[in-house]
DRENTINU-131586 format. One record per residue (C-alpha): residue number from 1; residue in one letter; y, z, x. Coordinates in steps of 0.001 Angstrom, whole numbers, padded with zeros to 6 digits. Each point is the difference from the previous one (the first is absolute). Example, Ala and Ser with C-alpha at 12.3 -4.5 7.8 and 13.67 -1.06 7.14 Angstrom:
<recs>
+-----+------+---------+---------+---------+
! pos ! code !       Y !       Z !       X !
+-----+------+---------+---------+---------+
!   1 !    A ! -004500 !  007800 !  012300 !
!   2 !    S !  003440 ! -000660 !  001370 !
+-----+------+---------+---------+---------+
</recs>
This chain:
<recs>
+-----+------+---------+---------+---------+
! pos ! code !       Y !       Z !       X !
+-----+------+---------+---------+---------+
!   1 !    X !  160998 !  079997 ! -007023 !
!   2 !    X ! -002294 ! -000510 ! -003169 !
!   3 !    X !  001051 !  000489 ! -003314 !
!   4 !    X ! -002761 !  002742 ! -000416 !
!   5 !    X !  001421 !  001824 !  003133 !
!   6 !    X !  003774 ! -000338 ! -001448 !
!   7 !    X ! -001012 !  001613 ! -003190 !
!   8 !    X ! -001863 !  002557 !  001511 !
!   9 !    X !  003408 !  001000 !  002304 !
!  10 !    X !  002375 ! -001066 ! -003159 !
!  11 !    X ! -001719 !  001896 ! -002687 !
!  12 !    X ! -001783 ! -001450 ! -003032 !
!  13 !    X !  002393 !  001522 ! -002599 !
!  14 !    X !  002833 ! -001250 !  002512 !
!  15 !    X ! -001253 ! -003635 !  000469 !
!  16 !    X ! -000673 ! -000269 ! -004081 !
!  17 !    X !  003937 !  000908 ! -000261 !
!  18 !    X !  000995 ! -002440 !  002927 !
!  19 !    X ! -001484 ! -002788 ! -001163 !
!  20 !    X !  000150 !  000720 ! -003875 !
!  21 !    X ! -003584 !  000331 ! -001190 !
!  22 !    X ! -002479 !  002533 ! -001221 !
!  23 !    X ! -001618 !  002666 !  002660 !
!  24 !    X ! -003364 ! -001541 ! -001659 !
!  25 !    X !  001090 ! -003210 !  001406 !
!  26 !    X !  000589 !  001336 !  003799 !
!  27 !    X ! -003252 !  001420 ! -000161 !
!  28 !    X ! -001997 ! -003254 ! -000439 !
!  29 !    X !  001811 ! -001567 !  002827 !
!  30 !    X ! -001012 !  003066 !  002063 !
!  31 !    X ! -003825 ! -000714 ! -001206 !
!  32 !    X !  000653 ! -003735 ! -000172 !
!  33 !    X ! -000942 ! -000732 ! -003649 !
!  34 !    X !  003211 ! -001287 ! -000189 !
!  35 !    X !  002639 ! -002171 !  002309 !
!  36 !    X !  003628 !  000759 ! -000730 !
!  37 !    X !  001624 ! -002983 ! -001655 !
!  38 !    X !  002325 ! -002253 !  001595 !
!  39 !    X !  003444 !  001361 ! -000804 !
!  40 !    X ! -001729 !  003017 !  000871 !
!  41 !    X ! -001261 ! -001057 !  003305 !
!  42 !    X !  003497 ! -001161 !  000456 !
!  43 !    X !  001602 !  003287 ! -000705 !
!  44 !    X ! -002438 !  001674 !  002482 !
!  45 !    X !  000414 ! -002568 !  002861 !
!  46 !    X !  004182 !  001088 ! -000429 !
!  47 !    X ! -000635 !  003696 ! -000652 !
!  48 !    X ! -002153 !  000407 !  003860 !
!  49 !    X !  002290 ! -002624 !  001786 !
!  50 !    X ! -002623 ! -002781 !  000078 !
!  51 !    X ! -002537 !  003038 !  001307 !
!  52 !    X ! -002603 ! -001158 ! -002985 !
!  53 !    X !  000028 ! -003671 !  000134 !
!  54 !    X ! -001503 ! -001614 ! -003285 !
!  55 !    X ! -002826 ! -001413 !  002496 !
!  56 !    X ! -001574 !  003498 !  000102 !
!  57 !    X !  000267 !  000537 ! -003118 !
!  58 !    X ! -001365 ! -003054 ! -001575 !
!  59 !    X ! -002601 ! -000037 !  003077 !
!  60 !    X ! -000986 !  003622 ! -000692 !
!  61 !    X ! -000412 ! -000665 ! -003199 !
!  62 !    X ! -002013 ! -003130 !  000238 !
!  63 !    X ! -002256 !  001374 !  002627 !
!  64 !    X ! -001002 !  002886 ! -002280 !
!  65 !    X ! -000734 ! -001848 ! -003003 !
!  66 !    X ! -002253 ! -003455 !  001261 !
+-----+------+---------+---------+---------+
</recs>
């Protein structure tokens, strides 16, 4: 599962209260101006059972912006 696909399921509003950040801040993940950080990431990776691995993320990520 990607992290774009989890938030889309989740909810943006209910991702920005899982993982204790601003909607704004879900939003550039899901347009990939921004990577979640790394406590973040690691919050995610527990919150879908290992389902979004940091490698997509961080691969996603990367991908989009080189």
């Amino acid at each position: 599962m990607t992290l774009n696909n989890w938030i889309k399921t989740t909810g943006h509003k209910k991702v920005a209260q899982l993982v204790n950040v601003e909607p704004s801040t879900v939003s550039a993940w899901c347009t990939l101006r921004a990577c979640p950080r790394p406590h973040v990431m690691q919050k995610i990776n527990k919150l879908t059972k290992n389902k979004v691995s940091y490698k997509d993320m961080i691969e996603t990520y990367t991908k989009a912006n080189n």
